[in-house]
Backbone as numpy.savetxt, mean C-alpha at the origin, in Angstrom:
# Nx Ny Nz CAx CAy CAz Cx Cy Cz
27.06 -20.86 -2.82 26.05 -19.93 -3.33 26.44 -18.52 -2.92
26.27 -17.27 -4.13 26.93 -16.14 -3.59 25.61 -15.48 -3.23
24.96 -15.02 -2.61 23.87 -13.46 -2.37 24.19 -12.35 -1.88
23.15 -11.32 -2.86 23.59 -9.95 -2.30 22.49 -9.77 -1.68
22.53 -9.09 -0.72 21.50 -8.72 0.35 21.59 -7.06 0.66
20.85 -5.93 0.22 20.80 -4.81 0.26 20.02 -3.54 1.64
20.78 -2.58 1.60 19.74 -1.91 2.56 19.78 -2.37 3.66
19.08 -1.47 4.97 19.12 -1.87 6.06 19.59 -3.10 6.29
19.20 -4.35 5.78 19.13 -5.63 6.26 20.68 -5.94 6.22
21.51 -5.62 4.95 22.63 -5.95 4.90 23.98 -5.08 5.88
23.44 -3.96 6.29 24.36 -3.23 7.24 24.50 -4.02 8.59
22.72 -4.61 8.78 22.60 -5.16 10.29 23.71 -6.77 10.02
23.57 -7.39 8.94 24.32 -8.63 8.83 25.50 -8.58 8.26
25.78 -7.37 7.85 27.39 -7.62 7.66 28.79 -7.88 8.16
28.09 -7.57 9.82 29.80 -8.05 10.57 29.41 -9.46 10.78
27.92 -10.05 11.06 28.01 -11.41 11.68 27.96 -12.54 10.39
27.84 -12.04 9.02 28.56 -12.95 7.65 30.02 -12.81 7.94
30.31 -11.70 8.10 32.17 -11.55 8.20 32.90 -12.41 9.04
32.20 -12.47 10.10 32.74 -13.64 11.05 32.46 -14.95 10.66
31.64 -14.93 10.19 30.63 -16.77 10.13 31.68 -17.42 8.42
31.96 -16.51 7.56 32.47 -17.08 6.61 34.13 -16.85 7.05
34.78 -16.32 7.94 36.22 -16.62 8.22 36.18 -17.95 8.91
35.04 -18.09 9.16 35.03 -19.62 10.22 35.01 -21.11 9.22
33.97 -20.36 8.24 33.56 -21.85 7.62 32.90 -21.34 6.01
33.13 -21.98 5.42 32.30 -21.38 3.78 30.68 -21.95 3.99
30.25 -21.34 4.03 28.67 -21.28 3.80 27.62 -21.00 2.76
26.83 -21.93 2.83 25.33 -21.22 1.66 24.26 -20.78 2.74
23.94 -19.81 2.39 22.84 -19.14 2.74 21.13 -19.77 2.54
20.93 -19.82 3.60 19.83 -21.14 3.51 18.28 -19.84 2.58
17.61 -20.42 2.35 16.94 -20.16 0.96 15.95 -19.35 1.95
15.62 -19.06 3.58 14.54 -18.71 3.83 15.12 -17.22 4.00
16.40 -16.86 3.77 17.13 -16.03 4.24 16.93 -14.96 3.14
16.48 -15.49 1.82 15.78 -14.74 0.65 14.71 -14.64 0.59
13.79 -15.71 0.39 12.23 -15.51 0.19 11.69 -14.90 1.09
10.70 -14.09 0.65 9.71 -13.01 1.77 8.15 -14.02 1.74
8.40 -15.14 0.59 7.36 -16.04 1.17 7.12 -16.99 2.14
8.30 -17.04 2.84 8.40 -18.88 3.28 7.83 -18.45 4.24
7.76 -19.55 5.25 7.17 -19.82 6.76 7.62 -19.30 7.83
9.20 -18.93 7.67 9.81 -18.15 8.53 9.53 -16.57 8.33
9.74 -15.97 7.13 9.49 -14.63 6.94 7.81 -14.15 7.93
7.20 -14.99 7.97 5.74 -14.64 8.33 5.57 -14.77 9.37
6.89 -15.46 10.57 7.29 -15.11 12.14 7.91 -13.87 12.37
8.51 -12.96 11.40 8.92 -11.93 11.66 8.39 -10.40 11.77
6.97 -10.71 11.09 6.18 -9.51 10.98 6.50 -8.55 11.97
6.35 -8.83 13.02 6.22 -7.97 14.49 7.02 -7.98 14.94
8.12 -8.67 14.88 9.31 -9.16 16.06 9.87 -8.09 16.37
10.19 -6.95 17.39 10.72 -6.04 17.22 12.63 -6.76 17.38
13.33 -6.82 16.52 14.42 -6.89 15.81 15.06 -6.27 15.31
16.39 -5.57 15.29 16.71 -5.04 14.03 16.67 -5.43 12.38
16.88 -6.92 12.47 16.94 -7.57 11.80 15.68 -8.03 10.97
14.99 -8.49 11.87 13.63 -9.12 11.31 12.82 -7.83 10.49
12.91 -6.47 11.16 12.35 -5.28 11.06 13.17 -4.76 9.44
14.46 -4.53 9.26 14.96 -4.18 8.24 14.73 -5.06 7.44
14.43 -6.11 7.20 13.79 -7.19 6.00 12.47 -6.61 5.44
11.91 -6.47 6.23 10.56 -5.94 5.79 10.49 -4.26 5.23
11.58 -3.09 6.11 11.70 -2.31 5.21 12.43 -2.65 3.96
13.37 -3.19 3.28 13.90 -3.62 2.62 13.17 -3.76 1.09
11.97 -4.24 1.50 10.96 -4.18 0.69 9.79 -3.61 0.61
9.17 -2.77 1.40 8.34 -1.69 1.56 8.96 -0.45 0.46
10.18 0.03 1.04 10.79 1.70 0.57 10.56 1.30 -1.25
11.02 0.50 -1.76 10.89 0.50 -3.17 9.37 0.78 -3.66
8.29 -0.34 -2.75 7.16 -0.69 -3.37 6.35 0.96 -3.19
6.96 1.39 -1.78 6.45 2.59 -1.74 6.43 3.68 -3.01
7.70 3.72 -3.37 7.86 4.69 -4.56 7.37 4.63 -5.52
6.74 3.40 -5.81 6.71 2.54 -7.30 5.02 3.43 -7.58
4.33 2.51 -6.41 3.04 2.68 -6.34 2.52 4.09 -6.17
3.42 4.87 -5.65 3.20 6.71 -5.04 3.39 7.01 -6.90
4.51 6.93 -8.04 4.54 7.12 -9.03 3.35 7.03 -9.75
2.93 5.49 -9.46 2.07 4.90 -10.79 0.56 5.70 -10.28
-0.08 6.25 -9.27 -0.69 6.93 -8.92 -1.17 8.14 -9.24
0.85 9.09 -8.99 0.41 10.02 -9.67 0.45 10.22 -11.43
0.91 9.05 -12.02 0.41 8.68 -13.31 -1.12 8.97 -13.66
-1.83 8.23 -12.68 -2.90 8.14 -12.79 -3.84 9.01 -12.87
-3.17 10.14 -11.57 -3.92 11.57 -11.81 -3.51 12.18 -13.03
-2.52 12.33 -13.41 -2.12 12.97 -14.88 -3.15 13.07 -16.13
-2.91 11.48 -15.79 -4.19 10.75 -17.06 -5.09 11.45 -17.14
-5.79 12.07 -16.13 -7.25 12.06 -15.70 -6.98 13.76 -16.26
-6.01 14.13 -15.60 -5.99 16.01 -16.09 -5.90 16.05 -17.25
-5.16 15.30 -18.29 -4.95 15.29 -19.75 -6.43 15.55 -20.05
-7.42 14.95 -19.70 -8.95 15.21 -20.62 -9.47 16.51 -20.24
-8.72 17.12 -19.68 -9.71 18.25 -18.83 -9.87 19.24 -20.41
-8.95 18.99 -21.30 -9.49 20.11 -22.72 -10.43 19.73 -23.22
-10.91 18.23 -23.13 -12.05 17.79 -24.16 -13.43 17.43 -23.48
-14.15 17.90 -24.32 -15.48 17.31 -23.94 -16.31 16.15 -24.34
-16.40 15.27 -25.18 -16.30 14.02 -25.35 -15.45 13.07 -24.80
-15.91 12.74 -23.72 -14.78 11.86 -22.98 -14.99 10.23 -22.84
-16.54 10.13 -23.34 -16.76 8.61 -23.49 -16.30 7.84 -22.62
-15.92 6.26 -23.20 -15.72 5.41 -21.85 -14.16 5.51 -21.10
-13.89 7.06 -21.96 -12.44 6.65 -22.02 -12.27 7.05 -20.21
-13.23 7.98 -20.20 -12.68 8.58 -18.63 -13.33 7.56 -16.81
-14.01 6.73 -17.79 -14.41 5.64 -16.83 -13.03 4.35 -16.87
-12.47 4.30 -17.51 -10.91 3.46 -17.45 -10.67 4.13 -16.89
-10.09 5.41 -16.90 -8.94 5.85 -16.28 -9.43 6.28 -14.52
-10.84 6.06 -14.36 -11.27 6.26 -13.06 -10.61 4.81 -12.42
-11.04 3.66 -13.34 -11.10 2.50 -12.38 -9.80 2.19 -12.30
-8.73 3.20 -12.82 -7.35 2.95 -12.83 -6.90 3.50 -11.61
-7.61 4.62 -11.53 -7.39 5.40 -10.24 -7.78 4.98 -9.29
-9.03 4.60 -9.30 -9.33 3.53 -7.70 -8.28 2.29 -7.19
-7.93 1.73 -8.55 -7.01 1.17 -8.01 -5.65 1.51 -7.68
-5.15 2.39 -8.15 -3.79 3.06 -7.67 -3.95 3.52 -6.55
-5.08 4.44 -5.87 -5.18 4.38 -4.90 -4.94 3.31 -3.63
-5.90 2.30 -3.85 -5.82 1.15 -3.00 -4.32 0.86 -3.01
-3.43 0.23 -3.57 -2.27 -0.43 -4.36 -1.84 0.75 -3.30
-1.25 2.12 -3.45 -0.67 2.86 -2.41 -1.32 2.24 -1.41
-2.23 2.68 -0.99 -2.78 2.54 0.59 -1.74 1.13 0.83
-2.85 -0.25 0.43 -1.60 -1.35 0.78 -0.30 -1.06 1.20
0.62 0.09 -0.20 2.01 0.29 0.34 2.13 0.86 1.89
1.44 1.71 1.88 1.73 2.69 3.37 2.09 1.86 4.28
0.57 0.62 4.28 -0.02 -0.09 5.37 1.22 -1.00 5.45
1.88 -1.28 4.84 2.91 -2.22 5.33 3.71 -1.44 6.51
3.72 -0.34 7.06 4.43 0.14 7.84 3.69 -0.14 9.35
2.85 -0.60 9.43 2.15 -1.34 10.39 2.98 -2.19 10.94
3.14 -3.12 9.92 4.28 -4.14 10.23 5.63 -4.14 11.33
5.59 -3.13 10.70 7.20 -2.31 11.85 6.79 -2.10 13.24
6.68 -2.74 14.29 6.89 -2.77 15.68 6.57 -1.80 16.23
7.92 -1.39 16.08 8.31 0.16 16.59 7.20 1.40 16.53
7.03 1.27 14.93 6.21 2.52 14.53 4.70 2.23 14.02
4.17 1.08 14.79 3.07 0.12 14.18 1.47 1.56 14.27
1.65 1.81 15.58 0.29 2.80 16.08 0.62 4.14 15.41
1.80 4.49 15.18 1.62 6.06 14.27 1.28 5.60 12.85
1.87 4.33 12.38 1.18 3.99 10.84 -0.17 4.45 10.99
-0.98 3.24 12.04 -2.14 2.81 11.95 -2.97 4.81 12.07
-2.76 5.47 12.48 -3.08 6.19 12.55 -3.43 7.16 11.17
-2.27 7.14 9.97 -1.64 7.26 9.13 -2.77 6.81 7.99
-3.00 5.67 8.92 -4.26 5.34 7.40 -5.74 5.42 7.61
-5.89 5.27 8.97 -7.10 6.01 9.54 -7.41 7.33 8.86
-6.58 8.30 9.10 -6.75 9.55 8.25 -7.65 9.41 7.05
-6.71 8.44 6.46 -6.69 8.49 5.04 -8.17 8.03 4.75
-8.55 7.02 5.05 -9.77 6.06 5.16 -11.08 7.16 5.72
-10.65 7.92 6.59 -12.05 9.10 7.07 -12.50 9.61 5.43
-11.70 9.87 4.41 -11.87 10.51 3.54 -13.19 9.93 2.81
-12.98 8.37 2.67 -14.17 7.88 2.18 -15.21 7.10 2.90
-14.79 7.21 3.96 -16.06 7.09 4.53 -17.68 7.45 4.31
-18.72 6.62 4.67 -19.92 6.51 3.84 -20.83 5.63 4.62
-21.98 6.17 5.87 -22.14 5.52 7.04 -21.19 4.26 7.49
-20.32 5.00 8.05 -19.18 3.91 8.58 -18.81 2.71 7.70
-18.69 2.99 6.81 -18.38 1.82 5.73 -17.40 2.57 4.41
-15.93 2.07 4.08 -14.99 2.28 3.33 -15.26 2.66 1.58
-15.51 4.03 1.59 -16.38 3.85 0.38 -15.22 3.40 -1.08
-14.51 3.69 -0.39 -12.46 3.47 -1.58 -12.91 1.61 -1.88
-12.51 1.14 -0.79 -12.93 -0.60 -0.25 -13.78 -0.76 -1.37
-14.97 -0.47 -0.87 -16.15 -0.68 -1.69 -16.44 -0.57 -3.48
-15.73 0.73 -4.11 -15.81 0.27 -5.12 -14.82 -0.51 -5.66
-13.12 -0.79 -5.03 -12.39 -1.54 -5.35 -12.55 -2.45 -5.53
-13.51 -3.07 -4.20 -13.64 -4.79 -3.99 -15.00 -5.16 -5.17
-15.99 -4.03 -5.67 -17.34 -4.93 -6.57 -16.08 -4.49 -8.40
-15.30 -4.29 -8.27 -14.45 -3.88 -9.62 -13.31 -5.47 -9.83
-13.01 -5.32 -8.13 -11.88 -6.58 -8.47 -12.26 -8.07 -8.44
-13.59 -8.06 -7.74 -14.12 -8.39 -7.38 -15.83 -9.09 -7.98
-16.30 -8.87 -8.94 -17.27 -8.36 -9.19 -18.21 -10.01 -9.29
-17.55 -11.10 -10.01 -18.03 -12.24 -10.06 -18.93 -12.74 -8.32
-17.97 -11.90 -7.57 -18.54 -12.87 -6.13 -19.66 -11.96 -5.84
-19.69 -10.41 -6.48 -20.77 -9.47 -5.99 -21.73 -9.86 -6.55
-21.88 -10.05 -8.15 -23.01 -9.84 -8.96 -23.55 -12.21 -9.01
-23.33 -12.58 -7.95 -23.36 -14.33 -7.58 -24.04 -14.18 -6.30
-24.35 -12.76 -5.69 -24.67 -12.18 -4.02 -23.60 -12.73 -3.29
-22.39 -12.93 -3.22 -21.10 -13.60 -2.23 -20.43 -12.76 -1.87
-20.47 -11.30 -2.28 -19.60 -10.31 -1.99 -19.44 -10.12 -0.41
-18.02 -9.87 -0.06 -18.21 -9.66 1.55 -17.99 -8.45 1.85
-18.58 -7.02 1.60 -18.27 -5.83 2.43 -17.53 -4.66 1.46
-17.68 -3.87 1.79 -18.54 -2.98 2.50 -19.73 -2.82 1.56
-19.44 -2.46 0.17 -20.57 -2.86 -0.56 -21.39 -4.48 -0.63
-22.98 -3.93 -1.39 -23.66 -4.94 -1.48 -24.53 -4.59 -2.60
-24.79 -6.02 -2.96 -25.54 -6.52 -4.41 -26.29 -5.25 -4.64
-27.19 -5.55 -3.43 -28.67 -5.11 -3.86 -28.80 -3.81 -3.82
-27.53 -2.79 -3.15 -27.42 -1.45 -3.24 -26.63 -0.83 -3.46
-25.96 -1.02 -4.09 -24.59 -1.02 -5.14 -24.05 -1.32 -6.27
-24.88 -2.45 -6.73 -23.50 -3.02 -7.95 -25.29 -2.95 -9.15
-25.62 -1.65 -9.29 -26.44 -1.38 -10.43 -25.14 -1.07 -11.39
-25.84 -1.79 -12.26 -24.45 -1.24 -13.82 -24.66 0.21 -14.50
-25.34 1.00 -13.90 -25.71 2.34 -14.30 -24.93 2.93 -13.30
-23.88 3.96 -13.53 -22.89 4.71 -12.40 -22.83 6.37 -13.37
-22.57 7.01 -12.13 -22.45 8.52 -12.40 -20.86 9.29 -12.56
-20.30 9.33 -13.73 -18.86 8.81 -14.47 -18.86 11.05 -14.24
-17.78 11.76 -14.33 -17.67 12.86 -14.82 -16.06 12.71 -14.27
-15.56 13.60 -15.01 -13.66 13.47 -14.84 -13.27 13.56 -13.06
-14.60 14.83 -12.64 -14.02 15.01 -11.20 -15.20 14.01 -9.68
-15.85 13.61 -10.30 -16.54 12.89 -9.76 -17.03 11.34 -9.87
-17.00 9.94 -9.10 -17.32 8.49 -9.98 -18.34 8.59 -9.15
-19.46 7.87 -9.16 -20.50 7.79 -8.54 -20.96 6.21 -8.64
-21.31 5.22 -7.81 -21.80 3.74 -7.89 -22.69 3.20 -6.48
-23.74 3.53 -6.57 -24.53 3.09 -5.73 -24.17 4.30 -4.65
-24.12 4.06 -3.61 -24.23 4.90 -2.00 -22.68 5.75 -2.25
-21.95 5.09 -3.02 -20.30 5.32 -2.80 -20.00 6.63 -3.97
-19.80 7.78 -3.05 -18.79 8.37 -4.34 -17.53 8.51 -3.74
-16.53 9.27 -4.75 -15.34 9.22 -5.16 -15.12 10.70 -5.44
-14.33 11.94 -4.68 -14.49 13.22 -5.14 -12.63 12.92 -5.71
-11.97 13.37 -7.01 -10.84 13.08 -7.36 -10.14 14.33 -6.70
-10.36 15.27 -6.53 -9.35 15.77 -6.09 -9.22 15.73 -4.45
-10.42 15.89 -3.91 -10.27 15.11 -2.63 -9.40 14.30 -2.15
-9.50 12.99 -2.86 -9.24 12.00 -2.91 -7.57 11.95 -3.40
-7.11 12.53 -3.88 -5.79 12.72 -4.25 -5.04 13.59 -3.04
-5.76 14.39 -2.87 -5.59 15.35 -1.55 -5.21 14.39 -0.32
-6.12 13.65 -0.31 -5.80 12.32 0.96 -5.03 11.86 0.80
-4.17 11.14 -0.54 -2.99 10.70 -0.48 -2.06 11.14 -0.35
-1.91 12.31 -0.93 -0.72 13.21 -0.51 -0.08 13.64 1.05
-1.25 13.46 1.92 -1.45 13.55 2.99 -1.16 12.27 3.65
-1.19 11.37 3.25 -1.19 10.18 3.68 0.38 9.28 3.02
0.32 10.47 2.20 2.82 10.26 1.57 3.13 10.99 2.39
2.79 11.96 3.30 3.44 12.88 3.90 3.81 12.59 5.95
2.45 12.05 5.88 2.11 10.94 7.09 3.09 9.56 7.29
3.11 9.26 6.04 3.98 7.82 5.98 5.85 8.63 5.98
5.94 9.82 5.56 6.95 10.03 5.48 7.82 10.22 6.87
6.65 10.98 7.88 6.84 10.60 9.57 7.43 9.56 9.82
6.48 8.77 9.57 6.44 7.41 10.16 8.17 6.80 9.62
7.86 6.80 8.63 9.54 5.88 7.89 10.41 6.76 8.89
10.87 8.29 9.18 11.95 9.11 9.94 11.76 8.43 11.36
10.40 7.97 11.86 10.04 7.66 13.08 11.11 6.53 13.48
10.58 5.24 12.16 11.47 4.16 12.55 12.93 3.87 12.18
13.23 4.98 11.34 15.08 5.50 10.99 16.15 5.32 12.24
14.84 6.51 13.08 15.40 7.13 14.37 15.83 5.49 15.54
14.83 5.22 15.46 14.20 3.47 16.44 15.50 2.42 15.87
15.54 2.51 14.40 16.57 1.57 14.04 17.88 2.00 13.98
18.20 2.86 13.93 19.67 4.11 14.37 20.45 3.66 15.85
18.99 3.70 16.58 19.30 3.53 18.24 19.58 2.37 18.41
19.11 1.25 17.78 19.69 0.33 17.84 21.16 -0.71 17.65
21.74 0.40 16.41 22.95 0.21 15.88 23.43 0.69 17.22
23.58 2.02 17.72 24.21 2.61 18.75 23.95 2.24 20.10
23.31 1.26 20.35 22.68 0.74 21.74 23.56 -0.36 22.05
């Protein structure tokens, strides 16, 4: 079996394949790819070079992907700013934005993962999260989870931060720069403001653990 293995992960394993296949021809056992199996999910934390560059490996892409489709999202939203009939069109492109939001956040948060640089992440999204805050409760969370969510809200099963009975009225307060749904609003440029802040935060963090995984090559 041939695999290519890219990025960090493959710099850290390339002298000890070099040796291991002058010794003996080998297949590469299947957990050595999947980021699902049973082993990948012992490595979260391990501080490793190895275990650690797997997981960036797949963060740096998802990061970019999701930071793009985001600011897609804001685009969308500026395109209507000429018209005034905006109908349901500008309530899609909100609930597009709540979720691009989240979808980043997730990305950031994978930098948690990383050992090394776990408490400057966590910090990283704390920031970010003050933004919607709403008596101590995630107001971003909240309309994500009764949107993605909505069968377990509107059944009363919903778990957090929103709730049935003061939240998930089907009457919401829609305008290009403002979403409004129960207790929770949503200011868009705010709110875009936080992410940017929170790409710029994560951008620390990734140089943080460059530096951490550098030292290790040279250690």
């Amino acid at each position: 079996m041939t695999v290519e293995i890219t990025g960090l992960l493959a710099a850290a394993l390339k002298p000890f394949v070099a040796a291991f296949v002058a010794m003996v021809k080998v297949s590469v056992p299947p957990f050595a790819m999947s980021p699902s199996c049973r082993y990948c999910k012992r490595m979260d934390k391990t501080i490793s070079p190895i275990a650690q560059a797997a997981i960036w490996d797949f963060y740096k892409p998802r990061h970019t992907h999701t930071w793009n489709m985001l600011v897609l999202s804001w685009r969308a939203m500026d395109g209507l700013q000429a018209h005034t009939d905006h109908g349901f069109e500008v309530e899609y492109l909100w609930e597009n934005f709540i979720f691009r939001l989240w979808l980043y956040r997730t990305a950031v948060k994978t930098l948690t993962r990383l050992g090394p640089v776990e408490a400057q992440a966590q910090e990283v999204l704390d920031t970010f999260d003050k933004t919607f805050e709403v008596n101590g409760r995630n107001g971003l969370k909240a309309l994500r989870d009764m949107l993605e969510h909505f069968d377990d809200y509107a059944s009363g099963k919903g778990r957090g931060p929103a709730t049935r009975a003061d939240d998930l009225d089907p009457w919401r307060t829609v305008s290009i720069e403002r979403y409004e749904r129960g207790q929770f609003t949503i200011d868009r440029r705010k709110s875009y403001d936080a992410a940017m802040m929170m790409r710029s935060g994560a951008h620390d963090v990734e140089e943080a653990f460059l530096r951490w995984y550098r030292a290790q090559e040279t250690g």
